[in-house]
Legacy VTK file of the C-alpha trace (Angstrom):
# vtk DataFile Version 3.0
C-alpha trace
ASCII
DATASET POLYDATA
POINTS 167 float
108.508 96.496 63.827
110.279 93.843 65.713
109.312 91.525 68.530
111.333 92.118 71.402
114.733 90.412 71.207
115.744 87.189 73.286
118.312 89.145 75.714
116.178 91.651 76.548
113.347 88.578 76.904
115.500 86.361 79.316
116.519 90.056 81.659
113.340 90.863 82.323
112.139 87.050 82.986
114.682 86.923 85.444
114.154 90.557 86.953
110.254 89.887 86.983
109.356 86.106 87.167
109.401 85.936 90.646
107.567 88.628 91.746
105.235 87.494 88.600
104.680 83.952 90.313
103.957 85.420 93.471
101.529 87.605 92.370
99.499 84.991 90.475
100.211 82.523 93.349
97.242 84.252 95.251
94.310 82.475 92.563
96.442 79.296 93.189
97.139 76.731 90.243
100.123 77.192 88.226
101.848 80.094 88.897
104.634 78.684 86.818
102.855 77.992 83.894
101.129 80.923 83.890
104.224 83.370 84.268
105.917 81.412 81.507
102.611 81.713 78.753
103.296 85.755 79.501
106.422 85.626 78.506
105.887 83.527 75.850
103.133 85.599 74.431
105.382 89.129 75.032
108.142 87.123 72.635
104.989 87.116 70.163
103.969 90.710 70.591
104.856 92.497 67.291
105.080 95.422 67.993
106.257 94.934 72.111
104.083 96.844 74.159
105.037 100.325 75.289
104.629 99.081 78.601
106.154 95.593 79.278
105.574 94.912 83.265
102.405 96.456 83.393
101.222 94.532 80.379
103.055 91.541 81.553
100.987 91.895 85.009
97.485 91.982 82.612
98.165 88.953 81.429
99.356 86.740 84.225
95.979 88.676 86.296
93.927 87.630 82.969
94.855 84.063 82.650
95.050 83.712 86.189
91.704 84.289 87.109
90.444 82.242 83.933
92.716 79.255 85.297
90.726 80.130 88.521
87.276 80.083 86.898
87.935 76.860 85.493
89.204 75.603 88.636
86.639 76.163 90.407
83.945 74.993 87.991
86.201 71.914 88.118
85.957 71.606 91.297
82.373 72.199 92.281
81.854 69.293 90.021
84.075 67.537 91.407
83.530 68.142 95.200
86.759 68.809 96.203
89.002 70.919 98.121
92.089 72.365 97.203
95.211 73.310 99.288
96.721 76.853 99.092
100.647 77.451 98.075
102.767 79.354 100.088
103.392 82.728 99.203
107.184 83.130 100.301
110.283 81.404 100.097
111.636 79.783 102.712
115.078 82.470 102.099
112.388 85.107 103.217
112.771 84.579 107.313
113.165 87.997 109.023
109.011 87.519 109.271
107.675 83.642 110.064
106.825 82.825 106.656
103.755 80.572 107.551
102.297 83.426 109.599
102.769 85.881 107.440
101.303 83.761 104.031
97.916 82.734 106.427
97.851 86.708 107.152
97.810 87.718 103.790
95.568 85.225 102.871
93.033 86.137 105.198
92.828 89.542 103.314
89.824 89.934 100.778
90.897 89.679 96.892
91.065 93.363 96.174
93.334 94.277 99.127
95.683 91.355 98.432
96.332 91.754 94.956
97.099 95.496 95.298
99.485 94.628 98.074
101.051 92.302 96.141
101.569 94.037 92.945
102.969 97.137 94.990
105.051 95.744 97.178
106.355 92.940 94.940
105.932 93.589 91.642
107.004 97.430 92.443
104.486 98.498 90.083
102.890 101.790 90.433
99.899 102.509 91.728
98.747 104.134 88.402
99.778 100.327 87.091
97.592 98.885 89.540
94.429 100.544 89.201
95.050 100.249 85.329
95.726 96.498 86.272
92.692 95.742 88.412
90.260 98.175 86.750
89.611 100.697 89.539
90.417 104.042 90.188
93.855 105.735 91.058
92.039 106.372 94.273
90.626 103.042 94.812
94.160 101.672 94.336
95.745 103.617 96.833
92.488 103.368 99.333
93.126 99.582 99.007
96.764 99.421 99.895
96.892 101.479 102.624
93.639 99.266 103.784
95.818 96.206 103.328
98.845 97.164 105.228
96.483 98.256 107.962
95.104 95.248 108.485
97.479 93.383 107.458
99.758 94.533 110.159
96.552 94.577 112.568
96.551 90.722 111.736
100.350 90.134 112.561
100.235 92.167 115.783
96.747 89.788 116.628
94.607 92.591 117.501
92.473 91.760 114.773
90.662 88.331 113.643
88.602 88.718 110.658
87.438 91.747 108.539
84.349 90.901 106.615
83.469 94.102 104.563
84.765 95.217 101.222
86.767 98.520 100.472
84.326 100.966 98.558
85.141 101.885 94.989
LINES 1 168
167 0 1 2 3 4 5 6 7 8 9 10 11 12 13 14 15 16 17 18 19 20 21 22 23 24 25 26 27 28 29 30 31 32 33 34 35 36 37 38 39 40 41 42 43 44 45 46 47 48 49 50 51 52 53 54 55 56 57 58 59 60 61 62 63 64 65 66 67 68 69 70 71 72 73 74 75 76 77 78 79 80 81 82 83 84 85 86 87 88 89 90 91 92 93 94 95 96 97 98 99 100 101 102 103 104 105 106 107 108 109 110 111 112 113 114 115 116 117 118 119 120 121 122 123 124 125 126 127 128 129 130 131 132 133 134 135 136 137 138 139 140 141 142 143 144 145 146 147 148 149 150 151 152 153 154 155 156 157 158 159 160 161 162 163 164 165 166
């Protein structure tokens, strides 16, 4: 078997990077880097996986949340706050950016990154529960609980939601 060749490499980089970044923008650090080390690492697969954006969403989730680890071990030594990146462009202005980003934010972990993945990464939500480890269920449950208060959030009829979606 071969790796996967350097044309097909660079179209999918620039089909998927962005959507990539923004999904691992939401455990803040790099989201650069860390888009860039999946792609390096799917030019090392031999054989490519069956899968590539699913797989390529694995990895960016997996080293994400160890960059995050480490960060915040970092960090608690440290005694210092961080600053959160913004989550759209400034190109994306039919919503108010800044509003929406805080919004989003403001959801819980599990509702944000299955929003995120759906919505921008257009994976599936068989992809996503394989992604974050849940059920197909789960998935959905947490998407449409995302949107709900998500748009609860942007209309201002809600101000903080506390609990966790069941699994």
């Amino acid at each position: 078997m071969r790796p996967i060749s350097p044309t097909l490499l660079g179209t999918l980089y620039r089909q998927h990077a962005p959507a990539l970044r923004l999904y691992a923008r939401q455990w803040g650090g790099a989201a650069e880097d860390l888009v860039q080390n999946a792609f390096v690492r799917l030019a090392q697969q031999v054989p490519p996986p069956e899968q590539v954006l699913p797989w390529l969403y694995r990895v960016v989730r997996n080293e994400a949340l160890a960059a995050h680890r480490a960060a915040d071990r970092r960090l608690n030594r440290e005694r210092q706050a961080g600053t959160p990146e913004a989550w759209f462009s400034p190109a994306e202005n039919r919503l108010d950016a800044d509003e929406a980003t805080r919004r989003l934010a403001e959801l819980i972990l599990e509702l944000r990154e299955v929003i995120i993945a759906r919505l921008w990464g257009g994976l599936t939500f068989e992809e996503i529960a394989a992604l974050v480890g849940c059920s197909l269920a789960t998935a959905h449950r947490r998407y449409q609980t995302g949107l709900i208060q998500l748009r609860e959030r942007l209309e201002g009829r809600c101000t903080h939601t506390t609990t966790a979606p069941t699994t």
